[in-house]
ZAKOL-347500 format. One record per residue (C-alpha): residue in one letter; x, z, y. Coordinates in steps of 0.25 Angstrom, whole numbers, plus 5000, padded with zeros to 4 digits. Example, Ala and Ser with C-alpha at 12.3 -4.5 7.8 and 13.67 -1.06 7.14 Angstrom:
2
("A",(5049,5031,4982));
("S",(5055,5029,4996));
//
This chain:
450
("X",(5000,5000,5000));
("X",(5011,5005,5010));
("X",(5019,4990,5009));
("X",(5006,4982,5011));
("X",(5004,4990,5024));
("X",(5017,4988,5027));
("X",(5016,4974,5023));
("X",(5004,4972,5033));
("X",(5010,4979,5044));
("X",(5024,4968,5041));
("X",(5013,4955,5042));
("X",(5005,4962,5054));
("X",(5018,4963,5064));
("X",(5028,4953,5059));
("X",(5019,4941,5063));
("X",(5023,4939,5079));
("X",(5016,4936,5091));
("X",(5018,4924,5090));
("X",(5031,4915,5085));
("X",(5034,4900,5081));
("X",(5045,4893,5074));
("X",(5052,4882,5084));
("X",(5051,4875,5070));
("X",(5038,4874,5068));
("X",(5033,4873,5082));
("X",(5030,4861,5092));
("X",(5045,4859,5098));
("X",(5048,4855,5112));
("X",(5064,4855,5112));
("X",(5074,4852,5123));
("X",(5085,4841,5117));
("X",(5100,4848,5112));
("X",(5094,4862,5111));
("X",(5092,4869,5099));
("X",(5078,4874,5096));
("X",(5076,4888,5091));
("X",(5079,4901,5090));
("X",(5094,4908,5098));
("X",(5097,4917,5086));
("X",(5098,4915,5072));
("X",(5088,4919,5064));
("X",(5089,4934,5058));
("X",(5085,4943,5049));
("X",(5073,4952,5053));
("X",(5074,4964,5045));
("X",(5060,4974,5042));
("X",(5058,4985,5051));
("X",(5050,4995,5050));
("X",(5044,5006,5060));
("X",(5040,5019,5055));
("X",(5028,5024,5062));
("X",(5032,5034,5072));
("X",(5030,5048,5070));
("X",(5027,5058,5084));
("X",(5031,5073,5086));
("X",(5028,5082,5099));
("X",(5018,5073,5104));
("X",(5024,5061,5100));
("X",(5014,5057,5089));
("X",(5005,5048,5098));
("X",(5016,5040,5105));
("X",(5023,5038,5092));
("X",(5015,5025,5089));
("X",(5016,5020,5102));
("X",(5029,5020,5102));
("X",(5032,5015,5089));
("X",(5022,5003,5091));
("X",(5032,4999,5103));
("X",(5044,5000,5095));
("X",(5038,4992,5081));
("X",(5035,4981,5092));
("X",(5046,4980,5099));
("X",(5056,4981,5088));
("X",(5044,4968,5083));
("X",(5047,4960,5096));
("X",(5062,4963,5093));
("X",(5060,4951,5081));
("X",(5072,4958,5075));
("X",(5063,4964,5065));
("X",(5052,4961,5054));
("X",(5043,4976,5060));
("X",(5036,4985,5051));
("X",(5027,4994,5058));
("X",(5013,5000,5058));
("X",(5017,5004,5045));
("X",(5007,5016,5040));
("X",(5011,5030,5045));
("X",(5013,5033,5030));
("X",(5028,5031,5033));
("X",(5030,5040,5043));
("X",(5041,5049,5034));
("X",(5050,5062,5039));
("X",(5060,5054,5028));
("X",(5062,5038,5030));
("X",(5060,5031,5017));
("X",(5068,5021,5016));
("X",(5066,5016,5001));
("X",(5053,5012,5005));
("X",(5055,5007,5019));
("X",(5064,4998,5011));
("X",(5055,4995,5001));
("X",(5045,4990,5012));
("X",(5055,4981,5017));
("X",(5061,4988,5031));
("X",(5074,4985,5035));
("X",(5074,4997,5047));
("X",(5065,5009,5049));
("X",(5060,5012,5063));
("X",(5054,5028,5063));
("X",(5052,5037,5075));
("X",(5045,5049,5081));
("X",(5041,5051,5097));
("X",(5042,5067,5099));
("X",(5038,5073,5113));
("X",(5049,5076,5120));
("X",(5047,5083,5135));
("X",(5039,5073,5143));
("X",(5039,5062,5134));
("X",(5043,5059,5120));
("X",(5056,5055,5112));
("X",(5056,5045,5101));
("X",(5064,5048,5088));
("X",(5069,5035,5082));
("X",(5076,5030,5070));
("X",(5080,5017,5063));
("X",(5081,5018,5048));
("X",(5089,5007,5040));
("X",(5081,5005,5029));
("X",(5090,4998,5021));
("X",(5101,5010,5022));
("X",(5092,5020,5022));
("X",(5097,5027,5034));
("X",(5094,5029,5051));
("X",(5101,5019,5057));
("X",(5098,5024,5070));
("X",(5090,5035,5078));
("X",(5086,5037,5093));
("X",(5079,5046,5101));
("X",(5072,5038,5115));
("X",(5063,5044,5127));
("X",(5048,5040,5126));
("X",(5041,5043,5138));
("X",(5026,5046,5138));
("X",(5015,5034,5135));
("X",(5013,5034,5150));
("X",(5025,5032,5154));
("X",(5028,5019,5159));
("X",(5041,5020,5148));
("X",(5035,5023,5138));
("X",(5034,5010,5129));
("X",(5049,5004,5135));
("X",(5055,5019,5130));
("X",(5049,5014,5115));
("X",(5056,5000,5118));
("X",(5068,5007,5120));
("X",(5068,5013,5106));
("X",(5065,4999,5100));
("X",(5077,4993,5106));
("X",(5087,5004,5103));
("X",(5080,5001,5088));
("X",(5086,4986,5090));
("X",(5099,4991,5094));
("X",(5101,5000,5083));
("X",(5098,4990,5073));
("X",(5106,4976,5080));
("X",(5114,4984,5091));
("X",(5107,4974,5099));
("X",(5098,4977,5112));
("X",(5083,4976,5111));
("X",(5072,4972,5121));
("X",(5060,4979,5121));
("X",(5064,4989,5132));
("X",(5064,4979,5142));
("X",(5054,4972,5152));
("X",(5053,4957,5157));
("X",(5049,4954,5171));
("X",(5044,4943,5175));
("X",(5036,4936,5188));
("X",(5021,4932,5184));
("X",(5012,4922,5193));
("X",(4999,4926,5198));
("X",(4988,4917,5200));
("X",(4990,4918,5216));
("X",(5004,4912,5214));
("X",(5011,4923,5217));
("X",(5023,4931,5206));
("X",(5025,4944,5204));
("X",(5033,4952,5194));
("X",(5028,4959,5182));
("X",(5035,4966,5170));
("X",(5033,4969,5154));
("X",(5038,4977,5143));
("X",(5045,4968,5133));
("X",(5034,4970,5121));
("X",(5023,4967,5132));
("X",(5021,4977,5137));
("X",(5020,4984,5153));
("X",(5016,4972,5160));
("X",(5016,4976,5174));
("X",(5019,4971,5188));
("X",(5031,4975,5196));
("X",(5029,4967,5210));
("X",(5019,4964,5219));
("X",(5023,4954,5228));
("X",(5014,4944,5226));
("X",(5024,4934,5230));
("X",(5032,4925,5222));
("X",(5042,4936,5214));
("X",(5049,4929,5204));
("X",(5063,4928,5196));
("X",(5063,4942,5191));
("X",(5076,4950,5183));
("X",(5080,4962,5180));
("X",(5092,4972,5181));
("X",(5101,4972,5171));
("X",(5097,4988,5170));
("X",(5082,4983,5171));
("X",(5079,4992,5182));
("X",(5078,4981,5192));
("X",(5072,4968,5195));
("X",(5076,4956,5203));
("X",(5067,4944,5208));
("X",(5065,4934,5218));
("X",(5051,4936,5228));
("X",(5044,4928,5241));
("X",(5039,4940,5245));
("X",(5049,4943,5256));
("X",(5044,4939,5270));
("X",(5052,4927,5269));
("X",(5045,4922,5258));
("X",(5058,4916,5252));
("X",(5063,4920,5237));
("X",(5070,4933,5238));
("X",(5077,4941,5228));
("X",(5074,4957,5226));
("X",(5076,4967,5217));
("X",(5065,4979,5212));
("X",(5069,4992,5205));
("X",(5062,4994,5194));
("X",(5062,5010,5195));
("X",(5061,5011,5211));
("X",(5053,4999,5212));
("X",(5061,4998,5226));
("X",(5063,4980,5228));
("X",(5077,4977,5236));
("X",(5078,4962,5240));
("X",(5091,4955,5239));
("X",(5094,4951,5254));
("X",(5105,4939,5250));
("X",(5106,4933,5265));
("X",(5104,4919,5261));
("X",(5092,4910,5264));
("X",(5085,4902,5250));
("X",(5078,4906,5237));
("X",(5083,4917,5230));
("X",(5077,4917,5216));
("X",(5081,4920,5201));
("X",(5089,4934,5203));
("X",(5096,4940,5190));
("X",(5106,4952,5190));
("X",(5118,4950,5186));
("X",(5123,4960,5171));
("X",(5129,4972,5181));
("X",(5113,4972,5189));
("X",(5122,4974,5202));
("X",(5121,4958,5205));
("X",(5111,4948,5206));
("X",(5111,4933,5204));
("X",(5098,4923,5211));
("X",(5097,4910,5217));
("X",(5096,4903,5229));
("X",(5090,4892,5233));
("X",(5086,4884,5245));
("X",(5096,4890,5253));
("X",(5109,4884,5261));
("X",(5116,4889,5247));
("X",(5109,4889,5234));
("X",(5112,4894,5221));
("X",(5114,4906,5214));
("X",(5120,4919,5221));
("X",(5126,4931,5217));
("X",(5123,4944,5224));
("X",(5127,4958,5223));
("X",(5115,4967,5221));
("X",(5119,4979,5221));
("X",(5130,4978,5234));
("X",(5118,4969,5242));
("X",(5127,4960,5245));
("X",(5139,4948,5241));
("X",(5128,4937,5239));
("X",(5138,4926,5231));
("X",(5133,4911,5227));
("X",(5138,4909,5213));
("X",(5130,4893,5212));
("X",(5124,4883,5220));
("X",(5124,4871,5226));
("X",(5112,4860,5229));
("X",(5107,4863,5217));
("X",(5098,4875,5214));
("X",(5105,4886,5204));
("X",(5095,4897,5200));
("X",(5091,4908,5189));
("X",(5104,4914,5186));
("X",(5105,4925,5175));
("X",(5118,4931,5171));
("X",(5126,4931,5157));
("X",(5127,4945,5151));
("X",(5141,4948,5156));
("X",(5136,4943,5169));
("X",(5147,4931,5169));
("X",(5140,4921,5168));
("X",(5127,4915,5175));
("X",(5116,4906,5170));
("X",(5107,4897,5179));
("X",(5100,4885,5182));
("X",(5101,4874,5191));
("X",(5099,4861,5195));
("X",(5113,4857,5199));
("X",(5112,4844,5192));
("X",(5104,4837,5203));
("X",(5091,4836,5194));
("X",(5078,4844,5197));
("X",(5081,4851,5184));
("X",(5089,4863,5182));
("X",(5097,4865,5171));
("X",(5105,4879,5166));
("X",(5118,4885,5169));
("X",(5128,4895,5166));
("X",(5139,4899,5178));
("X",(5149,4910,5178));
("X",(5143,4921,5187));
("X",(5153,4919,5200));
("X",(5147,4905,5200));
("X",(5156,4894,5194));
("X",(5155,4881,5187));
("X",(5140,4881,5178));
("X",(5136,4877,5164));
("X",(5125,4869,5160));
("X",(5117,4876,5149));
("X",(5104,4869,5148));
("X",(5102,4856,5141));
("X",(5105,4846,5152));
("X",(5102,4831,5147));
("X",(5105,4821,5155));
("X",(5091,4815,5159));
("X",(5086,4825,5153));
("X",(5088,4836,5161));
("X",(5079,4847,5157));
("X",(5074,4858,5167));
("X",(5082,4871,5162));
("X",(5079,4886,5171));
("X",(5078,4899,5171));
("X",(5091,4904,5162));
("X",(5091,4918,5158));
("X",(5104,4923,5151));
("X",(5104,4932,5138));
("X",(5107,4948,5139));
("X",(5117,4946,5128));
("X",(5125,4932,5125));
("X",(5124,4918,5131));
("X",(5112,4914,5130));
("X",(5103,4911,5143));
("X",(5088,4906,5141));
("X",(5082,4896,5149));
("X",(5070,4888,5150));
("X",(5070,4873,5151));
("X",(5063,4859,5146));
("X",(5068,4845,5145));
("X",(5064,4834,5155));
("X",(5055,4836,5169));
("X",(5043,4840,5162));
("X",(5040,4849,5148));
("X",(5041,4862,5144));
("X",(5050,4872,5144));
("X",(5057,4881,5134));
("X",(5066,4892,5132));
("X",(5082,4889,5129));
("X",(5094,4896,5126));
("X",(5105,4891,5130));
("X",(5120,4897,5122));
("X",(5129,4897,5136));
("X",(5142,4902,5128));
("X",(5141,4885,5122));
("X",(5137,4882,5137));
("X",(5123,4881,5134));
("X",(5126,4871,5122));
("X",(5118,4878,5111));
("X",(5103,4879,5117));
("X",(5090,4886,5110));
("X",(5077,4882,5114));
("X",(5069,4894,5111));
("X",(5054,4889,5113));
("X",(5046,4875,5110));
("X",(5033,4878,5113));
("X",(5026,4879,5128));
("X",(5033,4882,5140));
("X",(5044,4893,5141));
("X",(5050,4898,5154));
("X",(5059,4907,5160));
("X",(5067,4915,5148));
("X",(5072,4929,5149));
("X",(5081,4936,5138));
("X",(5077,4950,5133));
("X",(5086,4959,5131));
("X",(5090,4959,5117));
("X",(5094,4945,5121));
("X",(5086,4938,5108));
("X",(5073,4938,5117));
("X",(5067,4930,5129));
("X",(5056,4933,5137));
("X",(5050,4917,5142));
("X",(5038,4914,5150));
("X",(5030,4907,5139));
("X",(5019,4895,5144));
("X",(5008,4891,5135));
("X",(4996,4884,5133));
("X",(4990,4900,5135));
("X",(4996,4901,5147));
("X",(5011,4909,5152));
("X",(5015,4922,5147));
("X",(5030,4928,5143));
("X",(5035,4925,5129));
("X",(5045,4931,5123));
("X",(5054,4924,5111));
("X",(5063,4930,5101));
("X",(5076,4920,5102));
("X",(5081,4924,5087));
("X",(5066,4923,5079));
("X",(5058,4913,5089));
("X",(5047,4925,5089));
("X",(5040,4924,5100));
("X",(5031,4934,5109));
("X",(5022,4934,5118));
("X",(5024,4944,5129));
("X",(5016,4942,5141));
("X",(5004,4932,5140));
("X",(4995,4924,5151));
("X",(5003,4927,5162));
("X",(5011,4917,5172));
("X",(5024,4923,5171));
("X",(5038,4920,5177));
("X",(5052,4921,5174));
("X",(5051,4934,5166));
("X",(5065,4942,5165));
("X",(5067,4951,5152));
("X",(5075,4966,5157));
("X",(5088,4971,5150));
("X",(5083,4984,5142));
("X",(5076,4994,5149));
("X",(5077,5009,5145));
//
């Protein structure tokens, strides 16, 4: 009786939201890239997640906080997940013979006690196989009200990652993005990684657009029109203060597509329209020492930095075409490399790179030709962009932001139901949806949160 449950409850969560096999599928592909996925294909092992157990007040939490972590460790597609398993198996002693025998790879069991204002939540990661705790933890849990409480149990899921593959996780981490209102106008909202917290965070009810966090993810910059002058200006908001600080770079133009540079101290945006255009360089945390890095009578835009902060990828129409093609350039400004698939009278329409956390990877969206759909890429810059993944072939796919655990990206998803935020696994081609029916904009995923 106990494997049929268990059985059931495998069928019930291993079937995803929703995924399809760029074999099978109708493909749209762009000539001399490589369709599929970035990784190869690995081994999912079985992991299971006891139901958790409450003490001093901590009973009725418990299952809540559990739901969050199967779920997350679901959406980490590093795992087949067994949970709702019957509360039959909650044991003092783990037994692992018959964890085993039901097929588990790892064991997740915890207990949330009532600790002083809030709770604590005891948790342990069993190799089955060996028959042994792998790892244990103790993490803070705030209260249900609390605005923390669900990203304190994503926490726990992503140190249950880093235990197992030494790797970081994503699901304490938020993506912002701008969405359009039906009046035209953009402002900025966030959501939890799983979903969750949809909220506002401005009011302008002006054009606010190009959103990016702080590499300590306690600030975000963006450009607005809602300055008196009406032009595109860069500020910066505190997420903890919520106190905004304008960037005042003394030049006239377009100031668009801010990204902070690895340390958090600098910010890199473009410039356009101006007497000189391109991509500039300044010192946020001194105000000061505004630097062009690019430019020239083309326009260079959407900058985003390697993870050392050497290197910078943009794009840019510096071929003297209408369409704009990627590039990567050392971050004091220098000589560029053409990433993108650039075929001669062929061109493409290639934009909006973003670079991987970890790696040489940097996504971008692009299509073949002046009209069509577009699709997500990977380009490998350490080949010079030579090996390229196209990552979707259905739709339209726009705007690509890595998560944290850099196997991940968050994309702005247009169907025939309409726009939402999709996110796609880049090692298993699972795909989710996370945001529906909303006109979204250039979403940005946050390093981890904590």
């Amino acid at each position: 009786m106990l494997r049929s449950l268990v059985g059931a409850a495998l069928v019930s969560v291993l079937v995803p939201v929703w995924w399809a096999s760029p074999l099978t599928a109708q493909i749209d592909s762009i000539p001399g890239v490589t369709l599929g996925l970035l990784y190869e294909a690995e081994f999912q092992p079985a992991l299971a997640v006891q139901p958790f157990s409450g003490r001093l007040g901590g009973e009725t939490l418990a299952p809540r906080v559990e739901a969050i972590i199967a779920r997350d460790l679901r959406y980490s597609d590093r795992f087949e997940i067994m949970d709702s398993l019957p509360a039959s198996l909650v044991r003092d002693e783990i037994d692992y013979q018959l964890w085993d025998q039901l097929g588990a790879v790892w064991l997740v069991s915890g207990s949330l006690e009532g600790a002083g204002s809030g709770f604590v939540l005891v948790l342990e990661l069993h190799d089955v196989v060996y028959g042994e705790i792998r790892e244990q933890g103790r993490f803070p849990v705030p209260d249900a009200g609390d605005d923390d409480f669900r990203m304190a149990a994503h926490v726990a899921a992503d140190a249950i990652i880093e235990w197992i593959y030494n790797e970081p996780g994503m699901a304490a981490s938020r993506i912002v993005f701008s969405r359009r209102t039906d009046d035209g106008n953009q402002d900025l909202y966030v959501i939890d990684s799983d979903g969750e917290n949809f909220k506002r965070i401005t009011h302008y009810n002006d054009l606010t657009m190009s959103p990016t966090w702080s590499p300590d993810g306690t600030h975000i910059a963006y450009s607005s029109r809602k300055g008196a002058s009406g032009l595109p200006r860069i500020y910066e908001l505190n997420l903890e203060t919520l106190v905004e600080t304008p960037l005042d770079a003394g030049r006239d133009g377009d100031h668009n597509t801010p990204t902070y540079s690895p340390n958090g101290n600098d910010l890199a945006f473009s410039i356009t329209g101006g007497a000189r255009s391109g991509i500039f360089f300044y010192d946020w945390a001194r105000s000061c020492c505004l630097t062009q890095l690019s430019g020239g009578r083309w326009d260079d835009i959407s900058p985003t930095y390697s993870p050392d902060g050497r290197r910078i990828a943009f794009n840019s129409n510096r071929l003297g075409t209408p369409f704009p093609q990627i590039y990567v350039m050392p971050a004091t400004g220098g000589a560029a490399d053409l990433v993108s698939p650039y075929l001669h009278g062929r061109e493409g329409y290639y934009t909006s790179p973003d670079w991987a956390p970890v790696g040489d990877h940097v996504a971008f969206h692009g299509r073949v030709g002046r009209r069509g759909l577009y699709n997500i890429l990977v380009a490998d810059v350490s080949d010079r962009g030579r090996r390229l993944r196209q990552l979707t072939w259905e739709g339209n796919n726009e705007d690509p932001s890595w998560a944290p655990d850099g196997r991940h990206l968050v994309f702005v998803g247009r169907r025939d139901w309409g726009t939402g935020l999709m996110v796609v696994d880049t090692a298993t081609g699972t795909y989710r949806m996370l945001l529906r029916g909303i006109d979204v904009r250039l979403p940005d995923w946050s390093p981890p949160l904590r």
